[in-house]
C-alpha positions, -999 to +999 in steps of 0.1 A: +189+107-676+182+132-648+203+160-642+206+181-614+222+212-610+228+237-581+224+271-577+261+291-590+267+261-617+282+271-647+255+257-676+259+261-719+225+261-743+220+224-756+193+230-777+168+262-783+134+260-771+107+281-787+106+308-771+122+321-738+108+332-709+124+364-694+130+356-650+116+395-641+087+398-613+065+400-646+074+374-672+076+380-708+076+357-738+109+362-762+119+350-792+148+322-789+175+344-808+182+368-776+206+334-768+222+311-787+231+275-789+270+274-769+260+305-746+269+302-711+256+316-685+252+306-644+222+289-622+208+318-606+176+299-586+149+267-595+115+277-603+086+252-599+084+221-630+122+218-634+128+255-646+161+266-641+165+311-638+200+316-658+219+344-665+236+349-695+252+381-711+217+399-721+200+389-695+182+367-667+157+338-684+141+303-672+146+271-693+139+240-686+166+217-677+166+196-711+180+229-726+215+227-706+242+211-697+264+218-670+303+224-679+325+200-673+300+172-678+313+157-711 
């Protein structure tokens, strides 16, 4: 099931990935725990390969779109 969102949609963590990437000019690797599973945060822009740049309390970070859902989708 595809799932689209739009830039300013509200979005909760599914799932953790691996590791996170950071959204800055210069990209850096994180460890998952700087979010958690249930953390919302808000579309900010779509990168290339279904990346989505969200911003959450500690900061800005790209996921792909498997690791959210939008709110209000239930």
């Amino acid at each position: 099931m595809s799932k689209e969102f739009t830039v300013g949609d509200r979005v909760r963590i599914t799932t953790l990935p691996a590791y996170v990437k950071t959204a800055d000019p210069m990209p850096m690797l994180r460890p998952p725990n700087v979010i958690s599973v249930g953390e919302e945060g808000t579309i900010v822009d779509r990168r290339p390969g279904n990346f989505w740049s969200v911003r959450f309390a500690n900061g800005t970070f790209l996921l792909d779109q498997q690791y959210l859902e939008r709110l209000g989708d239930q």
